[in-house]
C-alpha positions as a Markdown table, in Angstrom:
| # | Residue | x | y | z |
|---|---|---|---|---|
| 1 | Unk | -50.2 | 22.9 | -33.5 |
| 2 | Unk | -49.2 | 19.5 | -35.2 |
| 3 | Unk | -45.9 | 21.7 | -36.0 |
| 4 | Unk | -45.0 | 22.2 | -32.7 |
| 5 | Unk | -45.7 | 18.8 | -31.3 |
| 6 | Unk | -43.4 | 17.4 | -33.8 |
| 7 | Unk | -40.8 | 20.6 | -33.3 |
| 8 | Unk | -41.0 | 19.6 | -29.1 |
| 9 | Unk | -41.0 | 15.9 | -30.2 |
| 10 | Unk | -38.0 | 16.2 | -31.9 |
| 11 | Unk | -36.2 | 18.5 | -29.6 |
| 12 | Unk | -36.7 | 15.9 | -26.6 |
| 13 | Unk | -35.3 | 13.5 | -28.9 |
| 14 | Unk | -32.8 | 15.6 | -29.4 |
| 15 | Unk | -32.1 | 16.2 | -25.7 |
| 16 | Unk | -32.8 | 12.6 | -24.7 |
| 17 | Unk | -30.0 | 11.4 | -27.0 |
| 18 | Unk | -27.4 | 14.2 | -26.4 |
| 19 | Unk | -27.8 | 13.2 | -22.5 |
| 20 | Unk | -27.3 | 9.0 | -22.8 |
| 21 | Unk | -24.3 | 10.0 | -24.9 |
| 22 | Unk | -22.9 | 12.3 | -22.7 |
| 23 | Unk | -23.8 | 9.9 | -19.8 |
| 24 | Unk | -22.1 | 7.4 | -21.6 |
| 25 | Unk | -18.8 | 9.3 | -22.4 |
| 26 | Unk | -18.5 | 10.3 | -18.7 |
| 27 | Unk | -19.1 | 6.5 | -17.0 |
| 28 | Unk | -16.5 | 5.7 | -19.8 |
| 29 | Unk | -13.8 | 8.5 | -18.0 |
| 30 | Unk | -15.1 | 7.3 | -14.9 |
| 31 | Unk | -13.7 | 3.8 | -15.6 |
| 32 | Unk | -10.4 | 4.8 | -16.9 |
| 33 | Unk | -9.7 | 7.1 | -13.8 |
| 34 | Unk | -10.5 | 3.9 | -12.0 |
| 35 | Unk | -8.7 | 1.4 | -14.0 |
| 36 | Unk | -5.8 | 4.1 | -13.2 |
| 37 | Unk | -6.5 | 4.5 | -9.0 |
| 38 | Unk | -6.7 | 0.5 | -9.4 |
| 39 | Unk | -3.4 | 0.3 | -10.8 |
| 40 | Unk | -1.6 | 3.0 | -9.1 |
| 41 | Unk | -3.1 | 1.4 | -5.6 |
| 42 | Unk | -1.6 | -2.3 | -6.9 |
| 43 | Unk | 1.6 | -0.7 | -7.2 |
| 44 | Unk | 1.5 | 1.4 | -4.0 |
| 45 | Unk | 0.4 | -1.9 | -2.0 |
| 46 | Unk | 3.3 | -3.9 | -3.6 |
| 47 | Unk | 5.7 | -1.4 | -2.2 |
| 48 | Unk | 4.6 | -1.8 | 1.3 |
| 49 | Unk | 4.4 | -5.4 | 1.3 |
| 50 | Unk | 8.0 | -5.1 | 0.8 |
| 51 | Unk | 8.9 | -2.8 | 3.1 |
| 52 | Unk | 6.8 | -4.2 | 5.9 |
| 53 | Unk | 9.5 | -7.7 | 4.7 |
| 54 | Unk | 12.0 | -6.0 | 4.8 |
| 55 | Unk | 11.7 | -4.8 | 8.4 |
| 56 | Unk | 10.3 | -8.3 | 9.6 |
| 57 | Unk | 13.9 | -9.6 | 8.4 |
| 58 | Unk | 15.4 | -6.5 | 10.8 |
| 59 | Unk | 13.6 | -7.5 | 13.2 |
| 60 | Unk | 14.6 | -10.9 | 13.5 |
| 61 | Unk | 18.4 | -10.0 | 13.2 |
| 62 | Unk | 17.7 | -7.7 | 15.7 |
| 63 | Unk | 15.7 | -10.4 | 18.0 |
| 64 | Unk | 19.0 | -13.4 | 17.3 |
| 65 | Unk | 21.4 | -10.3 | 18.0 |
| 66 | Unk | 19.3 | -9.5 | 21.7 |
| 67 | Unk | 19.2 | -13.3 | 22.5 |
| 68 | Unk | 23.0 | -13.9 | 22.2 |
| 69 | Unk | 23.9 | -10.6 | 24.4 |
| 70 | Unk | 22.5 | -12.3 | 27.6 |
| 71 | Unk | 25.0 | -14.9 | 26.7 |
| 72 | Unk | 27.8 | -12.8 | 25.9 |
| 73 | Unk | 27.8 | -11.0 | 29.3 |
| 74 | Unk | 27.7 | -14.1 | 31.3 |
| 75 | Unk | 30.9 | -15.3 | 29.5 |
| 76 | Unk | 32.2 | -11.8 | 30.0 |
| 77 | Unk | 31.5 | -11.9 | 33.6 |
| 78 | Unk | 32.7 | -15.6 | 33.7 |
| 79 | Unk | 36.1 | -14.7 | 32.1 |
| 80 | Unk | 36.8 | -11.4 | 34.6 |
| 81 | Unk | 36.0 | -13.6 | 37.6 |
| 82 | Unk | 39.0 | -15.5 | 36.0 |
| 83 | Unk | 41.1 | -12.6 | 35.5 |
| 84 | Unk | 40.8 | -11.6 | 38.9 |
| 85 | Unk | 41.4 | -14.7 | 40.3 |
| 86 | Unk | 44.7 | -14.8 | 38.1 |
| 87 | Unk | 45.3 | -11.8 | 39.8 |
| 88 | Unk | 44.8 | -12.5 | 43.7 |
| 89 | Unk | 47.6 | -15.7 | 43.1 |
């Protein structure tokens, strides 16, 4: 009897230990996979933070372009009323 207790005694041991170590060993991959997504989610951010600059600075070329057209057809429309009053002398 006192066999067996000690036999089951050490067995739990046995199983108790094998358990925090595996425990261990897998919060330890756990971390590293994160460390990785961390890193890999850094980078990812990074490259739309520039993109998203990128197309601000389009956009206003694009907006300076749109607000000198207006201008350009009145001075369009200005010089071919001149034209054709050149031409009706």
């Amino acid at each position: 009897m006192i066999t067996a207790l000690i036999t089951g005694g050490l067995a739990l041991i046995g199983v108790w230990l094998t358990n925090r170590k595996s425990t261990a060993d897998l919060f330890a991959k756990l971390d590293k996979q994160s460390e990785l997504s961390d890193a890999k989610l850094d980078k990812e951010i990074a490259v739309v933070k520039t993109e998203i600059e990128n197309l601000s600075n389009e956009v206003r070329k694009h907006n300076a372009f749109a607000e000198r057209i207006p201008a350009l057809e009145e001075k369009a429309k200005a010089a071919d009323r001149r034209l054709t009053d050149l031409e009706h002398r």
